[in-house]
C-alpha positions as CSV (number, residue, x, y, z in Angstrom):
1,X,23.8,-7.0,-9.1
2,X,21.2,-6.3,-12.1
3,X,21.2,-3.7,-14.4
4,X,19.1,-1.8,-12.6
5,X,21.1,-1.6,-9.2
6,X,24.2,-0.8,-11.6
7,X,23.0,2.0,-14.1
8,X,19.5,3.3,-14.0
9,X,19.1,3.2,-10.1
10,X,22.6,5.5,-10.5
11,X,20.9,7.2,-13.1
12,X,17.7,8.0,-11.5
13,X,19.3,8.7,-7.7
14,X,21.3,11.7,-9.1
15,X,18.1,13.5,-9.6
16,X,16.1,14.8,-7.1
17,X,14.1,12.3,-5.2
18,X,11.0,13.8,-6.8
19,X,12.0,14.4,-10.4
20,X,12.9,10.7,-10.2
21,X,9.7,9.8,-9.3
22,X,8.0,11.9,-11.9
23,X,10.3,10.7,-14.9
24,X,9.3,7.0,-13.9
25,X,5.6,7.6,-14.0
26,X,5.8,9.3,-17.5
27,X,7.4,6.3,-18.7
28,X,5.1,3.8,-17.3
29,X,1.8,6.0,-18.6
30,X,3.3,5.4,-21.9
31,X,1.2,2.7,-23.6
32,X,4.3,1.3,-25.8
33,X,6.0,1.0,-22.6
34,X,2.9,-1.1,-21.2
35,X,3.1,-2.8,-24.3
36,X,6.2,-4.3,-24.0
37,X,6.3,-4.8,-20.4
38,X,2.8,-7.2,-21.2
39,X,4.9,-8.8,-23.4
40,X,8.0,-9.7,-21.5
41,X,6.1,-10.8,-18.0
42,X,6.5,-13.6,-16.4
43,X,3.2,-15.3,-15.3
44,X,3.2,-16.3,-11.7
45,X,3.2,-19.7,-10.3
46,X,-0.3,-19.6,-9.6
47,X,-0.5,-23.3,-7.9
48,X,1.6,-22.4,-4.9
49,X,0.4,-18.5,-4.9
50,X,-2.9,-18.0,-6.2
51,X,-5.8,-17.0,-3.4
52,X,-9.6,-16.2,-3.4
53,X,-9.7,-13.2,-1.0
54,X,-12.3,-10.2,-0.3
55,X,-14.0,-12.2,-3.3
56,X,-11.5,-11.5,-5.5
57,X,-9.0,-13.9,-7.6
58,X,-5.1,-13.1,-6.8
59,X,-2.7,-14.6,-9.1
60,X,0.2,-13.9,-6.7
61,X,-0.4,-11.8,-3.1
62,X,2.6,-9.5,-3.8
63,X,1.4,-5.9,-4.8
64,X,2.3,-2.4,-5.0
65,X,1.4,0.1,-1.8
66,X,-0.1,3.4,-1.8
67,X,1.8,6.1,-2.6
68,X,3.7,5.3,-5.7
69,X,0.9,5.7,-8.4
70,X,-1.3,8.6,-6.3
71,X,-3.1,9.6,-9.8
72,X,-4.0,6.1,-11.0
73,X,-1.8,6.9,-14.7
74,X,-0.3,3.5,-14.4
75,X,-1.8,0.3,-13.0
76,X,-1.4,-1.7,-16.4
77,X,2.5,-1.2,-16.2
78,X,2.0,-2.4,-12.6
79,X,0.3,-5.5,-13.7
80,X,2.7,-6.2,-16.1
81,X,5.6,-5.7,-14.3
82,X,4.4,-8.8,-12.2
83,X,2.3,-7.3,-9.0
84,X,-0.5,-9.1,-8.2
85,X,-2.3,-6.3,-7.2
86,X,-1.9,-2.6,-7.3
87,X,-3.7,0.0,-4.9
88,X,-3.9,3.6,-6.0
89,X,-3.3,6.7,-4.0
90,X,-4.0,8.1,-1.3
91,X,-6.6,10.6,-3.2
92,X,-8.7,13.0,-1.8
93,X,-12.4,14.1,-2.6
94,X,-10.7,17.5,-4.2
95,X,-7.4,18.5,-5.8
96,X,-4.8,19.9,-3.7
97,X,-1.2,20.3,-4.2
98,X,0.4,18.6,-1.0
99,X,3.2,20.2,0.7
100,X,5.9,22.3,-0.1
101,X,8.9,20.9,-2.3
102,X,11.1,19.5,-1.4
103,X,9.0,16.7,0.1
104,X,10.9,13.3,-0.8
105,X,13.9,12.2,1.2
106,X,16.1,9.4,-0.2
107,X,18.1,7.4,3.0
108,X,20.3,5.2,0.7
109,X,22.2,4.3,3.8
110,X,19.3,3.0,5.6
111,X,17.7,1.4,2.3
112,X,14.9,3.9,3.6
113,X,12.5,7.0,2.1
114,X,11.3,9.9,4.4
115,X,8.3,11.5,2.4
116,X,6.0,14.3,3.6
117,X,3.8,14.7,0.3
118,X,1.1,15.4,2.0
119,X,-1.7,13.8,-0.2
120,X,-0.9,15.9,-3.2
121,X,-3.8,14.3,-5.6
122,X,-5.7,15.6,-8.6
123,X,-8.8,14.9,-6.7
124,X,-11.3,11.6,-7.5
125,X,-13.1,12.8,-10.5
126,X,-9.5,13.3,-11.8
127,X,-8.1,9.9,-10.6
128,X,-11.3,8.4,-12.5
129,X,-10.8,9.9,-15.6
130,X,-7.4,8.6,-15.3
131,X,-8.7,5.0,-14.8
132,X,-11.2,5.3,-17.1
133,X,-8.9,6.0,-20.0
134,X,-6.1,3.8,-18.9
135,X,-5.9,0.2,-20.5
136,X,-7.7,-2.0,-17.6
137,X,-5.9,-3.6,-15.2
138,X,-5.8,-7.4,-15.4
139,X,-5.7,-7.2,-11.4
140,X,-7.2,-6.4,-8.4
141,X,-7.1,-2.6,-7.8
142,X,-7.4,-0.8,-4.8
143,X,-8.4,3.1,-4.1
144,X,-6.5,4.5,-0.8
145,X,-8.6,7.7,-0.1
146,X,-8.0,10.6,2.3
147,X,-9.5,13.8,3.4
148,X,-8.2,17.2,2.0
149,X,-6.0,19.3,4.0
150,X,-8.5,21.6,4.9
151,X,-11.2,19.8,6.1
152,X,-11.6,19.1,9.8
153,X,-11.7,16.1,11.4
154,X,-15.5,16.6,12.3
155,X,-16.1,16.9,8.1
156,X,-13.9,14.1,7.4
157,X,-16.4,11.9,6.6
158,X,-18.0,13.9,3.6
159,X,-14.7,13.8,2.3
160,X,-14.1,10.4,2.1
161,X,-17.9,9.6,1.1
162,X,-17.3,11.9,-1.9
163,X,-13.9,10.0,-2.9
164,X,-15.9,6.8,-3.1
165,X,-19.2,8.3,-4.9
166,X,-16.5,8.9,-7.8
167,X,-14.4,5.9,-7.9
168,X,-16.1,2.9,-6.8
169,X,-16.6,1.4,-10.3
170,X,-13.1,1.3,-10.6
171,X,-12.2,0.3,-7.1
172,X,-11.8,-3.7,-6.4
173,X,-11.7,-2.4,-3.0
174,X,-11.3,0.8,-0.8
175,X,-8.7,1.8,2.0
176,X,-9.8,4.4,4.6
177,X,-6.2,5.9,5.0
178,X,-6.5,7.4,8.6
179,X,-2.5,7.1,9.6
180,X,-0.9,9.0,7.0
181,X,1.7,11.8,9.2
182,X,2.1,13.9,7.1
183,X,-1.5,15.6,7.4
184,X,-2.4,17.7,10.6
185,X,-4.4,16.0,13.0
186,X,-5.4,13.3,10.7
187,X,-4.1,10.2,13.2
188,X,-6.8,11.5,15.1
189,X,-9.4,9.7,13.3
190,X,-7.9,6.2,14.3
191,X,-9.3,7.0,18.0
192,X,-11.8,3.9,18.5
193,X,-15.4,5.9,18.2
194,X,-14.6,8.4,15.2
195,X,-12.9,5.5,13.4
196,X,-16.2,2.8,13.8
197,X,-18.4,6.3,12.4
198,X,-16.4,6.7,9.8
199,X,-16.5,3.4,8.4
200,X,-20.1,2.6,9.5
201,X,-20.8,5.8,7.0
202,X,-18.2,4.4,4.6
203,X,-19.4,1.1,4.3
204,X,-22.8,1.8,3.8
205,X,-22.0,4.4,1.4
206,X,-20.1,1.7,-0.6
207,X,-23.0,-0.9,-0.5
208,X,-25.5,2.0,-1.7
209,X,-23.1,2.5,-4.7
210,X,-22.8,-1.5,-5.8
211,X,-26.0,-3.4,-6.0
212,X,-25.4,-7.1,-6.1
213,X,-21.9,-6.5,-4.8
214,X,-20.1,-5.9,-1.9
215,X,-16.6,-4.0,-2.4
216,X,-14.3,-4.4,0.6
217,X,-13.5,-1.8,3.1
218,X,-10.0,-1.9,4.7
219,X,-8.5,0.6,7.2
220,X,-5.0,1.1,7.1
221,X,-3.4,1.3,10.8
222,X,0.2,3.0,11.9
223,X,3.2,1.4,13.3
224,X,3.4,4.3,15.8
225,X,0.4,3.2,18.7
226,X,0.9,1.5,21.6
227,X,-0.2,-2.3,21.0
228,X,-3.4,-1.7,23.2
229,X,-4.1,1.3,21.4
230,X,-3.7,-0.3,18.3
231,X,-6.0,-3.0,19.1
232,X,-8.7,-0.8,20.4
233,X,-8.6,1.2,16.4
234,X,-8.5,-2.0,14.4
235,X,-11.6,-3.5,17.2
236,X,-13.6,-0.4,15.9
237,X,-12.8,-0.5,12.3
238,X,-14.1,-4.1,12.1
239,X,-17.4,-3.2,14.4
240,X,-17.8,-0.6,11.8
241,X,-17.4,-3.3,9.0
242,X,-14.0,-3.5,7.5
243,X,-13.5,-6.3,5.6
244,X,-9.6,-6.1,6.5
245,X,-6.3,-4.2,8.0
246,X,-3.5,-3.1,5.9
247,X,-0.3,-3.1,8.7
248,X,1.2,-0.6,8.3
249,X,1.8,3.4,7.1
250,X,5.2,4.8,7.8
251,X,6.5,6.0,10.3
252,X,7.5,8.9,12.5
253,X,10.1,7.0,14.2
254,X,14.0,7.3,13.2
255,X,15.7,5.0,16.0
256,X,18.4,3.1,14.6
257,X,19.1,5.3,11.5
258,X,22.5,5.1,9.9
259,X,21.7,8.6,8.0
260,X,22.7,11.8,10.0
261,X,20.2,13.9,11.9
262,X,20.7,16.4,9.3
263,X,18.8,14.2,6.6
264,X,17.3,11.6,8.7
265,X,15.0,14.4,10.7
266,X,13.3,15.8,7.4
267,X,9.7,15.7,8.7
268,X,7.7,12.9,7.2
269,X,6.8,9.5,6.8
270,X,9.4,7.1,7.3
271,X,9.4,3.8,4.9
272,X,12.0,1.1,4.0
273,X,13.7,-1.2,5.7
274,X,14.1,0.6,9.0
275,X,9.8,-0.2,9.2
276,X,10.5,-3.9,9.0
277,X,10.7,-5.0,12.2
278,X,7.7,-3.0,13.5
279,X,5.4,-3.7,10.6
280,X,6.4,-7.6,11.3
281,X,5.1,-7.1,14.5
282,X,2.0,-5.2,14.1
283,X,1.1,-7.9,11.7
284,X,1.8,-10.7,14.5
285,X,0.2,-8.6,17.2
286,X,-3.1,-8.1,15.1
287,X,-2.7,-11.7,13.5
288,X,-2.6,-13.2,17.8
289,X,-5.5,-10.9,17.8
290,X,-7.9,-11.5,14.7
291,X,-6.6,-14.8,13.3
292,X,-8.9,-15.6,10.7
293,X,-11.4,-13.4,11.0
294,X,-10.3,-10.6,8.5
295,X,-7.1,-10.7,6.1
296,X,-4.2,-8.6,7.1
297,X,-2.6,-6.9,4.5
298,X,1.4,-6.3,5.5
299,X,3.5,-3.7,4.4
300,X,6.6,-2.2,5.1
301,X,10.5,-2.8,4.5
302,X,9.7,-6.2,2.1
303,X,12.9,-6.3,0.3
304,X,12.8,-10.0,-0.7
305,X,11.6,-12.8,-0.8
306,X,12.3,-14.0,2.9
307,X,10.8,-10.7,4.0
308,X,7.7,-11.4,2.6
309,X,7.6,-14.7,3.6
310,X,8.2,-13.9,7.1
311,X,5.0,-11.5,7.0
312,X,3.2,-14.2,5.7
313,X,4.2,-16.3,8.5
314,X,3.5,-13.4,11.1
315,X,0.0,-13.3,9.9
316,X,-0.3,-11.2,6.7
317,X,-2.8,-12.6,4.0
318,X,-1.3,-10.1,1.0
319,X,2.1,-8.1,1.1
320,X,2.3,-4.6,-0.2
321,X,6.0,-3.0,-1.1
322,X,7.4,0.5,-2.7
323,X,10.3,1.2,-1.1
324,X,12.0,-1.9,-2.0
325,X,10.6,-1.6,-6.2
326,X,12.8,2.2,-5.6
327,X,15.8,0.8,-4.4
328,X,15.6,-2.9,-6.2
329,X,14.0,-2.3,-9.5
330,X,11.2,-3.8,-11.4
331,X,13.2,-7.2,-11.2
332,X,12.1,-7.3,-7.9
333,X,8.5,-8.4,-8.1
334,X,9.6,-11.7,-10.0
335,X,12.2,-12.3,-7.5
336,X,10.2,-12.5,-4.6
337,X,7.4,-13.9,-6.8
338,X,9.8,-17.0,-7.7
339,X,11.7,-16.5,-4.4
340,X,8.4,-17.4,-2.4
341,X,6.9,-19.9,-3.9
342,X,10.6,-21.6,-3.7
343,X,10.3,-21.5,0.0
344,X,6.9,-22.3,0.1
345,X,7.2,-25.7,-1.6
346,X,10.8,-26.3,0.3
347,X,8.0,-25.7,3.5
348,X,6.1,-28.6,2.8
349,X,3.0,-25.6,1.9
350,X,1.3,-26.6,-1.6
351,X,0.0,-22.7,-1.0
352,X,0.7,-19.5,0.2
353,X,-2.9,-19.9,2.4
354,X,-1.4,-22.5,4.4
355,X,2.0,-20.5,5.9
356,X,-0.3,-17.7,7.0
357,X,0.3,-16.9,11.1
358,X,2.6,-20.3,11.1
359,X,5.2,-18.2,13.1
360,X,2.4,-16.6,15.3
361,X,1.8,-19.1,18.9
């Protein structure tokens, strides 16, 4: 038990789900807290985790999903909290408020969140000016970006075209979030010919913006397609040029919950550990599929440090986590950090590179 688990988690899980959420962030956007969370980190053991990937250096390949930091107000507490990259969002071309409160479901039972935001974002010029005057990040960031509410599928990609124009010289790379359920119609745009257009437009739009440099393109997938399905979208997204898959968004499933209907059915987006076993296997699927042609990114339900090495081992290149940082704590980060390259030297692996698909025949 830390600290954490035994008074502030306490603390925070007697406020509502989203008040929590929002007293975290104010802390974290505070520079004095930044400063002495710089100060207290523990550098990662680069040797057995370090990785060249998308053309980027990452000092460890654990880092913080999408959906935690939607305004971009806090990536250089992220970094200093241990993640070796952070990815910002989901944020759409204009502001909109998301859905209706209450929109955040704690499952404490299942070690689980049910959310239903619904891309609430203060638009992209709004996440730039927020990255512009935050203290740069000493990691890799990403930018998740989505279409507004409003816009139809048909107009979707002007929408995410204009989220790019006013990020990219922030963005280490860009995520084409097209499996998000909590926006109408928007798994739509993972069917195999609208998603190559879309990131055929978004691709080119990106290499327009950098000259001299190419800033990845990745397409996050959801753990809710059939396998063949799913194969078809992430065959398209790569004819379209992604430079990788992030597996997965959350889900719409609930089979197996602990929680009673009566909180378990809130509509929304399922994450935590209830996701683990299906974001394991997309990542082996996709990894049988792809091998080493693109990295996977996995996410979903990484607790520990043997969950993310067993997405290593089922094919993921980075791991992505939220849902376990709620419920665990900052600690956690180090933990798995430590935990992992533990198990990666007891392995016989002198880096994280070389476990990659070794579970995956």
């Amino acid at each position: 038990m830390s600290l954490y688990t035994l008074a502030i988690r306490p603390a925070l899980f007697a406020l509502d789900p989203e008040r929590a959420h929002d007293v975290m962030m104010a802390a974290l956007r505070q520079r004095l807290v930044q400063r002495a969370l710089h100060l207290t980190a523990r550098p990662s053991p680069r040797d057995r985790l370090a990785q060249q990937v998308f053309g980027m250096p990452f000092d460890n390949p654990i880092g913080l999903a999408a959906g935690l930091d939607k305004q971009g107000t806090a990536v250089a507490a992220w970094a200093a909290l241990g993640f070796g990259f952070v990815e910002v969002g989901t944020v759409t071309p204009r502001p909109q408020p998301g859905n209706p409160r209450p929109r955040l479901f704690r499952l404490p039972d299942d070690l689980a969140i049910v959310n239903r935001f619904g891309f609430n974002s203060v638009g992209a010029s709004g996440v730039a000016r927020n990255l512009a005057a935050g203290v740069p990040a000493s990691v890799p960031i990403g930018i998740n970006v989505g279409r507004n509410r409003e816009t139809t599928n048909e107009g979707a990609a002007e929408d995410y075209l204009r989220a790019v124009d006013a990020l990219h010289p922030f963005a280490g790379y860009f995520v084409i979030n097209v499996s998000s359920p909590n926006t109408s119609g928007l798994r739509d745009l993972q069917e195999g010919r609208a998603l190559r257009a879309l990131v055929e437009q978004v691709v080119a739009r990106v290499r327009g913006a950098r000259t001299g440099d190419t800033i990845p393109v990745l397409v996050k997938v959801s753990p809710d397609m059939d396998p063949p399905d799913l194969l078809r979208s992430v065959d398209a997204a790569l004819e379209g040029g992604a430079a990788g898959i992030i597996a997965t968004n959350t889900t719409v499933s609930r089979s197996g919950l602990k929680t009673p209907p009566t909180l378990a059915n809130e509509t929304g987006g399922l994450s935590g550990a209830p996701l683990r076993a299906a974001a394991n296997g997309a990542c082996r699927l996709l990894f049988t599929h792809l091998g080493n042609r693109v990295p996977i990114v996995g996410v979903g339900g990484v607790f520990t440090a043997d969950d993310a090495y067993e997405r290593f081992r089922a094919g993921a290149t980075l791991v992505q986590l939220y849902t376990g940082l709620i419920y665990e704590g900052p600690g956690v980060i180090s933990r798995i950090v430590a935990g992992l390259a533990e198990r990666l030297a007891r392995d016989g692996f002198s880096n994280v590179h070389e476990a990659i698909g070794a579970d995956v025949h």
